[in-house]
C-alpha positions in Angstrom: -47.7 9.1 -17.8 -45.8 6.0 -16.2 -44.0 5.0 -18.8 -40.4 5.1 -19.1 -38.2 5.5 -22.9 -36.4 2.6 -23.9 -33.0 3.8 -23.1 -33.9 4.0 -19.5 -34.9 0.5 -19.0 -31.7 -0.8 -21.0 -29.7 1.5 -18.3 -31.5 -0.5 -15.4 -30.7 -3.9 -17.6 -27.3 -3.0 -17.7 -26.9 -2.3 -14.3 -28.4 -5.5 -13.5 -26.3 -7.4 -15.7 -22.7 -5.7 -14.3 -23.9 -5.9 -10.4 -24.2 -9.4 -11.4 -21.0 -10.1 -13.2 -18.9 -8.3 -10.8 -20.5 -9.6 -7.7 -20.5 -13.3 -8.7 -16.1 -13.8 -7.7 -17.6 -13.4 -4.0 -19.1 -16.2 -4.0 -16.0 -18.9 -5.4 -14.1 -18.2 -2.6 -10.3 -19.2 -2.3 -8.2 -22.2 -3.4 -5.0 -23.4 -2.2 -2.4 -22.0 -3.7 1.8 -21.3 -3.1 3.1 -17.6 -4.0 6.5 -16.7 -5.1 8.7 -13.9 -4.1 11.8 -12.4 -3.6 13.9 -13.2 -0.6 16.1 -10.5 -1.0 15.7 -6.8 -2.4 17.6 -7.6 -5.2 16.1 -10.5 -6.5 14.0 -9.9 -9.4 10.5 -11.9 -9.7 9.7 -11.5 -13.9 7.2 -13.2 -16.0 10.0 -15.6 -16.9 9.8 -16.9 -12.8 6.3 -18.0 -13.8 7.2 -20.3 -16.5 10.0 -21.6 -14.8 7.7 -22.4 -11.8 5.2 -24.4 -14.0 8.4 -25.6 -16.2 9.3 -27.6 -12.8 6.1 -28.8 -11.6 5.2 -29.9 -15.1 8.3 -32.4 -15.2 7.1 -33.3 -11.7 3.1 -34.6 -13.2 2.0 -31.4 -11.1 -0.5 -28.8 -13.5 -1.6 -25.9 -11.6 -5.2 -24.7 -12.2 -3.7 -21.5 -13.0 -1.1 -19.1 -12.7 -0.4 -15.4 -12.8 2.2 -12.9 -12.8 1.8 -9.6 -10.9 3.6 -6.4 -10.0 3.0 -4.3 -6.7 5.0 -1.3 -7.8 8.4 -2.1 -8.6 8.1 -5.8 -6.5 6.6 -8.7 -8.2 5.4 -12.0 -7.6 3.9 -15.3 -8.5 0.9 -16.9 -7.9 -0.5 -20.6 -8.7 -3.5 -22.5 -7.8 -4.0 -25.7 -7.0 -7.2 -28.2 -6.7 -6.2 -29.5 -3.1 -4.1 -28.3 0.6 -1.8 -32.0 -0.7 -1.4 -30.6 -4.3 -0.4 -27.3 -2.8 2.0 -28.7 0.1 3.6 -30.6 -2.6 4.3 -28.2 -4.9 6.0 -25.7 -2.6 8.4 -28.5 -1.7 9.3 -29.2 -5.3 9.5 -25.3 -6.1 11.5 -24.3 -3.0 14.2 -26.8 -3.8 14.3 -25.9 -7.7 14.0 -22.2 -7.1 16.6 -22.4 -4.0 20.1 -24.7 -4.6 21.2 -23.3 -1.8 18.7 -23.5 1.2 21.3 -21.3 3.5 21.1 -18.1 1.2 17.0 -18.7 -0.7 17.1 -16.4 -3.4 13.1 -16.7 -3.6 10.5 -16.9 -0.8 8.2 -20.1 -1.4 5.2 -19.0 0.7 1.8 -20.8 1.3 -1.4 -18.7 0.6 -4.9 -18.4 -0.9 -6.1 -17.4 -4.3 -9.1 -16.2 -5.4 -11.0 -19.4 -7.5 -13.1 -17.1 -10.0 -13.2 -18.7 -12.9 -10.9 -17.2 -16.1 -14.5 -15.7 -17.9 -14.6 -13.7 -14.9 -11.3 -12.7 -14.5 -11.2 -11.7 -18.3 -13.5 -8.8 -17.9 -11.6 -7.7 -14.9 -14.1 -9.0 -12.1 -12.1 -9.9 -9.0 -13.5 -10.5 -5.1 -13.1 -7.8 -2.6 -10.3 -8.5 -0.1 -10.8 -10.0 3.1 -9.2 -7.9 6.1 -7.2 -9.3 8.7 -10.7 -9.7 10.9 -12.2 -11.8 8.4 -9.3 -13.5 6.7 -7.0 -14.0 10.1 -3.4 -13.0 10.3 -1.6 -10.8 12.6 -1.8 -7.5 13.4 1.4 -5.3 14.2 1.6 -2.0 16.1 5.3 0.0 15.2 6.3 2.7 17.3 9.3 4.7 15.6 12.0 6.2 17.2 12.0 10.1 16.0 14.1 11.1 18.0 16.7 8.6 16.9 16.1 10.2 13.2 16.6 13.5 14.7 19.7 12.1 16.3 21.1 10.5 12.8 20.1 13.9 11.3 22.0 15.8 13.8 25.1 13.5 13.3 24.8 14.8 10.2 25.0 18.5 10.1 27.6 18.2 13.1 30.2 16.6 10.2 28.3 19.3 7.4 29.7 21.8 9.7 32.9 21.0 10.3 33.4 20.4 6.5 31.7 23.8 5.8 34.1 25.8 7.9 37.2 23.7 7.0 36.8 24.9 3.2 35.4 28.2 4.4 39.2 28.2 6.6 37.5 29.5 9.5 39.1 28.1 12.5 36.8 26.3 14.9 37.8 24.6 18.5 35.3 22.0 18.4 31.9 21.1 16.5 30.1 18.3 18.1 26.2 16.9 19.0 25.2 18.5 22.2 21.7 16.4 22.8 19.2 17.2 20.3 21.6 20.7 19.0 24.9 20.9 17.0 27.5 23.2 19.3 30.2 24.9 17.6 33.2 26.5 20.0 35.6 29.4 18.9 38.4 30.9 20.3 37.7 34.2 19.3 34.4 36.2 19.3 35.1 37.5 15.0 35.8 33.6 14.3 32.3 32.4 15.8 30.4 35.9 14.5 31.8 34.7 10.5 31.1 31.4 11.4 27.3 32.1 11.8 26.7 34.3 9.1 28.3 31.7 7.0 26.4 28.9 8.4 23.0 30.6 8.3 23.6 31.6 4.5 24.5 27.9 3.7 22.2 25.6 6.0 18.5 27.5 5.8 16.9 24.4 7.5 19.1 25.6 11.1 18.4 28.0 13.4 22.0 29.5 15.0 22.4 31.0 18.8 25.4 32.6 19.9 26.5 32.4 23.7 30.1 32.4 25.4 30.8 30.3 28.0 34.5 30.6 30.1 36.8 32.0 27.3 35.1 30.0 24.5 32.7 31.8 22.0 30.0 29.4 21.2 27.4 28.7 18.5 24.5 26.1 18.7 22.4 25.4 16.0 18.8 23.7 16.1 16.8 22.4 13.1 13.7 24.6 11.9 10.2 23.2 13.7 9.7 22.3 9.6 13.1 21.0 9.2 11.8 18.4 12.4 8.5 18.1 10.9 10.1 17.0 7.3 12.7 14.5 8.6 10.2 12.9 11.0 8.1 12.4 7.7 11.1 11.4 5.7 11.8 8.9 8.3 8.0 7.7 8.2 7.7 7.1 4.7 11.5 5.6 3.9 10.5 2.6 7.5 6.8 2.7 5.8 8.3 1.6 1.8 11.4 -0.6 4.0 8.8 -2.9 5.3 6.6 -3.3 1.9 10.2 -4.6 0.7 10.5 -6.8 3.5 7.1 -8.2 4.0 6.8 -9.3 0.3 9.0 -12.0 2.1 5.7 -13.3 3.5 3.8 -14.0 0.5 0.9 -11.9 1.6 -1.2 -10.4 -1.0 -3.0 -7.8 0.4 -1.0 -6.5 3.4 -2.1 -3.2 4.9 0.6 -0.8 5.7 0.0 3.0 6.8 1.0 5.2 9.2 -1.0 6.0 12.3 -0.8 9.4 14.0 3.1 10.9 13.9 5.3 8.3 14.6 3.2 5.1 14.6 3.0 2.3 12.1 0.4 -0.2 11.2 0.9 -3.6 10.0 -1.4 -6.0 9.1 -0.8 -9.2 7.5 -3.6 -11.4 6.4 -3.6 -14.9 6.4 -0.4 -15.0 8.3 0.1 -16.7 10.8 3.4 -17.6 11.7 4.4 -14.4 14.1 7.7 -15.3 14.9 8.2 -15.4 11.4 6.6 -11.6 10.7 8.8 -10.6 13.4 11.9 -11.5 12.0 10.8 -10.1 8.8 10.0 -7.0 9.8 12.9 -6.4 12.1 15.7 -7.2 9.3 18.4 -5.2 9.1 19.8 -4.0 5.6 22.8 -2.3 5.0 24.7 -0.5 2.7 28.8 -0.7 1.9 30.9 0.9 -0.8 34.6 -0.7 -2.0 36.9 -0.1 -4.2 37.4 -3.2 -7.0 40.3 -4.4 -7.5 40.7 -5.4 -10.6 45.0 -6.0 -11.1 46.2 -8.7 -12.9 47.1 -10.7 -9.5 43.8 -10.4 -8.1 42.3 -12.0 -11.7 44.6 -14.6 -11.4 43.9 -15.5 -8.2 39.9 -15.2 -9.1 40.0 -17.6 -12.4 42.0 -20.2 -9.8 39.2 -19.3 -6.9 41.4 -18.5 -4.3 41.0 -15.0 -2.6 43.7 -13.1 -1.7 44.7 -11.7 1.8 42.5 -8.2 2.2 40.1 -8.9 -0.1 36.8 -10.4 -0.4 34.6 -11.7 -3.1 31.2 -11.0 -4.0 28.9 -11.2 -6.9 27.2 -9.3 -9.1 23.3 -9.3 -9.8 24.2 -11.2 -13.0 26.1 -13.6 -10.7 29.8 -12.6 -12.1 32.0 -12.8 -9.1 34.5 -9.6 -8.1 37.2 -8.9 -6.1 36.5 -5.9 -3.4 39.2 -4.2 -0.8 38.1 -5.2 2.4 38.5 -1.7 3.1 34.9 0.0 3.4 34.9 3.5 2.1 31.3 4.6 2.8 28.0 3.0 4.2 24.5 3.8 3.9 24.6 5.8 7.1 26.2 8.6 4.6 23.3 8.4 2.2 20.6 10.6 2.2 18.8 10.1 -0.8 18.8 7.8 -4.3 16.6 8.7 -6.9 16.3 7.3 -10.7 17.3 10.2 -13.4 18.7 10.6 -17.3 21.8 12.0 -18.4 21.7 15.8 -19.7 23.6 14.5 -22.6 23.3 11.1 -23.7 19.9 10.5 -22.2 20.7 7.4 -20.9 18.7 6.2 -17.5 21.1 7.0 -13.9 20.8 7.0 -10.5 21.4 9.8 -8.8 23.3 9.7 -5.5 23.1 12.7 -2.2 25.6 12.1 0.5 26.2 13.7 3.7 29.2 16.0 4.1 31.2 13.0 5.7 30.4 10.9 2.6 30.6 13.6 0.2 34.1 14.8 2.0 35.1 11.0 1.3 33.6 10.5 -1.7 35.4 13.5 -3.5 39.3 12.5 -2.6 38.2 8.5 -3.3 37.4 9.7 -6.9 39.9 12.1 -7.0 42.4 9.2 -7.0 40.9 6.3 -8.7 39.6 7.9 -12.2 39.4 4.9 -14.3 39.0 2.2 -11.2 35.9 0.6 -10.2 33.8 1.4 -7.3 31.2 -1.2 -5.8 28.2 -0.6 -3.9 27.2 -3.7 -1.8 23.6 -4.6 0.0 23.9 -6.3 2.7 21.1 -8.7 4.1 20.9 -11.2 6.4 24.6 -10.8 6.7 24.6 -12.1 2.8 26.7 -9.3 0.6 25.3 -8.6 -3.1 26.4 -6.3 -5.9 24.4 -3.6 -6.9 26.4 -1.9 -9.3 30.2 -1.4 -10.1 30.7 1.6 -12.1 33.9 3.0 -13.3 35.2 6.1 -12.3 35.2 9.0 -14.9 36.1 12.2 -12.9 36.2 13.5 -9.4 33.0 13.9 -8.6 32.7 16.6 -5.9 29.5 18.1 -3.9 28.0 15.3 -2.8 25.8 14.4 -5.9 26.7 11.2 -7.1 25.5 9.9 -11.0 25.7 6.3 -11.7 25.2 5.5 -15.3 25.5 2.6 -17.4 23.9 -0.4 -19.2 20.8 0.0 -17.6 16.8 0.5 -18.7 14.7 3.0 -17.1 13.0 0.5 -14.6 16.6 -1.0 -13.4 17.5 2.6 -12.1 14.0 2.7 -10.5 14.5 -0.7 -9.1 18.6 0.5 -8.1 17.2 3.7 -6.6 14.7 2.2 -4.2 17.4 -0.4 -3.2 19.6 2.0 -2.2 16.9 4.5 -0.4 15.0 1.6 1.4 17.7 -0.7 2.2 17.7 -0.5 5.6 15.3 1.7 8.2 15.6 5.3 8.6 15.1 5.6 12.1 14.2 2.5 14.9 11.0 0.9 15.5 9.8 -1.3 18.2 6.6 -3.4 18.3 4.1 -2.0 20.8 1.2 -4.2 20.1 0.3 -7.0 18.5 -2.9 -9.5 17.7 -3.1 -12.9 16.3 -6.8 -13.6 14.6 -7.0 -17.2 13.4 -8.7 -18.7 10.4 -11.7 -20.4 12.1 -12.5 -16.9 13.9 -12.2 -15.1 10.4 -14.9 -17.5 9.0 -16.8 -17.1 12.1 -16.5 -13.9 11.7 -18.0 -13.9 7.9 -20.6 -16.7 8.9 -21.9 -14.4 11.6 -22.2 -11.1 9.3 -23.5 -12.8 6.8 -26.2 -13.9 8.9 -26.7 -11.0 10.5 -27.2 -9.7 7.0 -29.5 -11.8 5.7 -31.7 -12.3 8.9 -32.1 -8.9 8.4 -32.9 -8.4 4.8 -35.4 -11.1 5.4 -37.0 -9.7 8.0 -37.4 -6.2 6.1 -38.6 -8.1 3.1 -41.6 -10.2 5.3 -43.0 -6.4 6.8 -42.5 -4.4 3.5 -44.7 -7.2 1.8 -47.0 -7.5 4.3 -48.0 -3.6 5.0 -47.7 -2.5 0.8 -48.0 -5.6 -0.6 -47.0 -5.4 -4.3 -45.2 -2.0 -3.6 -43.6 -4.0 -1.3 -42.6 -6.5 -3.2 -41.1 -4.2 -6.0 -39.2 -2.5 -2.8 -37.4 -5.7 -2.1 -36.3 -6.4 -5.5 -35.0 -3.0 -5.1 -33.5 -3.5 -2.0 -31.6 -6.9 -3.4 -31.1 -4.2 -6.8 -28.5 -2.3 -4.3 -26.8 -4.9 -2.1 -26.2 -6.4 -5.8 -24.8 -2.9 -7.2 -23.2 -1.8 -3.7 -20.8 -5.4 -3.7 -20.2 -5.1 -7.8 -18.9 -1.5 -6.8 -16.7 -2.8 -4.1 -15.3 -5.3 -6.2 -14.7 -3.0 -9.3 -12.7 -1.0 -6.5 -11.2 -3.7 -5.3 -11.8 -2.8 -1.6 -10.9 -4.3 1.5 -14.3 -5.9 3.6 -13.9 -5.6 7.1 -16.4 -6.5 10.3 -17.3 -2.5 10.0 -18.1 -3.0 6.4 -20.3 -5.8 6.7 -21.7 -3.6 9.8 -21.9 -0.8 7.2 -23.9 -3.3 4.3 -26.4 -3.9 6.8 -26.9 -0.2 8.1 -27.2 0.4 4.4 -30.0 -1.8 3.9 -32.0 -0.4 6.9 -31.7 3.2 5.2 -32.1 2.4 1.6 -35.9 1.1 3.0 -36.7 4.4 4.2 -36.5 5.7 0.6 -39.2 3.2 -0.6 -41.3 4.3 3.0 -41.6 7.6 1.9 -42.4 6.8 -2.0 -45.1 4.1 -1.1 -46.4 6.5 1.9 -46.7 9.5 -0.6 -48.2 7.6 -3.3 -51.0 6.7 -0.4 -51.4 10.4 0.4 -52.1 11.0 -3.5 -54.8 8.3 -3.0 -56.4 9.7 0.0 -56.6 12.7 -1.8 -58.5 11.1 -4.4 -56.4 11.2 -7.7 -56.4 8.3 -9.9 -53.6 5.6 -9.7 -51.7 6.8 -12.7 -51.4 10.1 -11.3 -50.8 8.8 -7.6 -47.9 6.8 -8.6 -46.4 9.9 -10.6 -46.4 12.5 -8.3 -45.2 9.9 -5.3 -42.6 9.5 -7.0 -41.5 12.9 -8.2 -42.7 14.5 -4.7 -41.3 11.9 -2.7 -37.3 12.7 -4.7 -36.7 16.0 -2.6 -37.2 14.6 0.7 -35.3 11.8 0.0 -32.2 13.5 -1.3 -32.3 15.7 1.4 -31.8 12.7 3.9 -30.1 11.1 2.1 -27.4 13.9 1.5 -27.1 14.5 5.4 -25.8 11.3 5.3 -23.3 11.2 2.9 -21.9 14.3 4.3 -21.5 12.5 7.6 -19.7 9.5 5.6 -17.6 12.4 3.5 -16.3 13.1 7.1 -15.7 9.7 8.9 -14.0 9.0 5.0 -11.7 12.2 5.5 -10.9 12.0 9.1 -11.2 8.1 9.9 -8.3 5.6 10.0 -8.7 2.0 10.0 -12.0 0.3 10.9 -13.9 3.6 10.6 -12.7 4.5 7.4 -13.6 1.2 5.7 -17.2 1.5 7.6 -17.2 5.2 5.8 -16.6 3.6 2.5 -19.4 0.6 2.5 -21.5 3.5 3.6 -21.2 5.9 1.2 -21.5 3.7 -1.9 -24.2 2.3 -0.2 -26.3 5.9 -0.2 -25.5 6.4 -3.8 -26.4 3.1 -5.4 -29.6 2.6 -2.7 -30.7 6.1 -4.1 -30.3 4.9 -7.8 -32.3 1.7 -6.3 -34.6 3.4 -4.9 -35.7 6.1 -7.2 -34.8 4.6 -10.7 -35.0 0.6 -10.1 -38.5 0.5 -8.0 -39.9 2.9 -10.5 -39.1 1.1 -13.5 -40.4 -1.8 -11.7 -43.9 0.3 -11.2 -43.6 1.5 -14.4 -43.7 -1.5 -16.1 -46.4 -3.0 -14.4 -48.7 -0.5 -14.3 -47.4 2.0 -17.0 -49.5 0.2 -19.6 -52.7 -0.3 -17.5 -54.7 3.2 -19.0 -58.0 2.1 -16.9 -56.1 1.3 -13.9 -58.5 1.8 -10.8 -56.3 0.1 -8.2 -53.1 -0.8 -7.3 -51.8 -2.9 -5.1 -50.4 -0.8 -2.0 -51.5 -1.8 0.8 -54.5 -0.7 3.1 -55.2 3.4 1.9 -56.9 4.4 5.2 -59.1 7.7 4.2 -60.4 10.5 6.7 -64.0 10.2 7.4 -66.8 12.1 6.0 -68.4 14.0 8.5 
């Protein structure tokens, strides 16, 4: 009756044996270690960064206890781990000078940092520790308020130069088109010219809304962007400052930086295990810009290249391959005329491009500047920390009118990717200031752990002492299932590689208050059985199996709470609604599968049993 197949005990086994495995990295905590990144957007960390690194601390009697390689999207960056905080200090030093020649313009960011120690077994079958959040770990905390209506501005700007370009090549005659505040105001002479310049504007720019008025002897027309026109630039805005900082804070060297929007037009940054805030400041308040000149390429300006001198009205630069070139001073377009990059394939050859969307300004520009260079070079510059670098330097095929730009050329799939996202999150799409901002240092992070983790344990230990004392065996198989789901609830954090705040150690320990209740009402219905007077076989049967429907129905109140918090939370809350709903599910699997196959196999091959050890059964008396 209380015995349980094979298969069912080997799924228990197993679940044992990977809570185990995958909650073990926990507990090796961090080593020193020194992380390398790009200093600039253009610089590519490879795999071939990671040998170099241990190339040059090898020839220095250095050995790192290991290194790794790792891409966050399309940035990467190198990791290696050292015995000691000397070894560590030492190293950077070596690498920063061998990595940067030239400490005035670092191509690579040499940053100190923690790494996991789990050992390589570990690591192999893919168990890593949970992250520590910036309450636990230290670091700083940023608060970004963005400017939208300095998008809407930009955006304005915009459609005020789309318009006049629009009615130029319609040959409508116009007085004026300019920004009015948060409107684009168009002024006519005559009341036909305004009435076709509205129908033509309304047919070719869907996203505005036109009025017409007169005012004096001028007709007038003001447009107004679409309440979902505002709503999609304000969230264009958002997300193009939101992938802008992950470029720039990969700077830091942090590994696990938390980066998402709060509310409309807010922005959370948090950085753990930084510390250095003037540092993060000046990070994330770069400025990155984008320039377009014409090469010249004639035989003087060669000459004078090969002999390193640079002529009057030009300037030299280099490309990402670090071939110098010769650009006009002249600039012919920034990124302020950009509206969008994005990675494509040519209809006919197939081969990778980026694909280019100016503004009417730009595309106005762009169109006579390739009208009258076919067969000339064009360069598109990044500028950072007022350090100018090459992107690309097509040649010109054909005018290329409209606005849509195609650059092709030698170039794999992930280098448009990587060119695309240069040229869309160079610089920020709209301001942002810094409203708030925390420092948490180290010490209070491990105070911070010390103190959960007592507050953990104190009370496991104190849940343990009471179950064992009121249902003595019982209670003893419920503890081993309680330490069954803290043991499965960190393995499944860890597989997920989630983030442990101060609300999710708050959330372990709420989870082991209600994953007791289960065993409550299993040991508490397996009494009732008793009381009634059916033997212990049967008792421990129909506890179970009677006890299931009360606890999924609390249980499932629960977790629809957690559902919630996990849908509607931000931040802290949302990390507490994670601990707690894993914590329901594997305290339930616990509860009902674990402490029964614990009963089961003590007592499932017991056919005479005439007691078991639950406790006091207190039975009604006989009148």
């Amino acid at each position: 009756m209380n015995r349980y197949p094979l298969w069912k005990y080997l799924i228990v086994l197993a679940a044992v044996i990977i809570g185990v495995l995958y909650t073990l990295p926990n507990f090796y905590g961090e080593s020193p270690a020194v992380q390398i990144a790009g200093a600039k957007t253009s610089v590519k960390v490879e795999h071939d960064t990671l040998l170099r690194a241990e190339q040059v601390l090898e020839q220095n009697g250095i050995q790192p206890m290991a290194g790794t390689f790792e891409m966050n999207g399309p940035v990467g960056a190198v990791r290696l781990r050292f015995e000691s905080t000397d070894i560590q200090l030492a190293a950077k030093d070596l690498l920063e000078k061998a990595l940067n020649p030239d400490p005035a313009n670092p191509d690579y960011t040499v940053a100190l940092n923690l790494m996991s120690a789990t050992p390589g077994w570990l690591t192999a079958l893919g168990a890593h520790p949970m992250y520590l959040g910036l309450d636990l770990r230290g670091g700083v905390h940023f608060l970004l308020q963005v400017d939208m209506q300095g998008a809407l501005v930009s955006r304005y700007d915009s459609v005020a130069s789309e318009t006049r370009s629009t009615l130029r090549d319609a040959k409508i005659k116009f007085d004026d088109v300019e920004r009015a505040g948060q409107a684009v105001r168009a002024s006519f002479v005559t009341e036909a010219e305004r009435d076709a310049a509205a129908d033509l504007l309304r047919r070719m720019m869907p996203e505005m809304q036109f009025v017409t008025a007169r005012s004096g002897d001028q007709w007038q027309l003001t447009g107004t962007l679409t309440p979902s026109a505002i709503t999609q630039v304000q969230d264009n805005a958002l997300k193009q400052n939101i992938q802008t900082l992950h470029n720039r804070i990969n700077e830091l060297g942090v590994a696990e930086p938390i980066i998402q929007q709060q509310g409309g037009d807010r922005i959370v940054v948090q950085l753990p295990g930084v510390q250095d805030v003037a540092k993060a400041k000046e990070i994330l308040g770069r400025t990155a810009t984008l320039e377009i000149h014409m090469v010249d390429e004639s035989p003087a300006a060669q000459a004078a290249l090969a002999s390193g001198k640079v002529p009057f009205g030009l300037v030299r630069y280099n490309d990402r391959e670090g071939r110098p070139l010769l650009l006009r001073r002249q600039v012919i377009l920034t990124g302020e005329n950009l509206q969008d990059a994005q990675p494509g394939r040519d209809q006919q050859t197939q081969q990778p491009t980026v694909n280019l969307t100016l503004d009417a300004k730009g595309s106005r520009i762009f169109r006579d500047v390739t009208r009258d260079n076919i067969g000339r070079r064009m360069a598109i510059v990044l500028f950072e920390n007022n350090q100018g670098e090459i992107v690309t330097a097509p040649v010109i095929r054909s005018e290329i009118p409209g606005g849509h730009v195609q650059i092709s050329g030698s170039m794999t799939a992930q280098e448009a990717a990587d060119v695309s996202l240069l040229l869309r999150a160079g610089s920020l799409a709209a301001p942002m200031q810094i409203i708030e901002e925390r420092t948490i240092g180290p010490s209070l992070g491990a105070a911070n752990i010390k103190q959960g983790f007592d507050s953990t344990l104190w009370g496991f230990t104190a849940i343990a002492i009471f179950i064992i004392a009121y249902y003595h065996l019982f209670g003893l198989f419920s503890t081993l299932g309680l330490s069954f789901n803290v043991l499965l609830l960190l393995a499944v954090l860890s597989m997920l590689q989630a983030t442990l705040t101060l609300p999710g150690i708050a959330a372990i320990a709420l989870t082991l208050g209600m994953a007791i209740d289960a065993n409550v009402l299993i040991n508490e219905r397996i009494r009732e059985e008793l009381r009634a007077g059916l033997p212990p076989q049967q008792a421990i049967h129909l506890g179970f199996d009677r006890a299931w429907a009360t606890i999924f129905d609390s249980n499932l109140t629960s977790l629809i709470v957690g559902i919630a918090l996990l849908a509607f939370g931000t931040g802290p809350v949302r990390g507490f609604a994670v601990v707690h709903c894993i914590g329901i599910l594997t305290s339930m699997f616990s509860s009902v599968v674990g402490v029964r196959a614990l009963a089961n196999l003590w007592y499932g091959r017991k056919r005479k049993l005439k007691s078991i050890s639950i406790g006091q059964v207190w039975k009604p008396k006989q009148d």
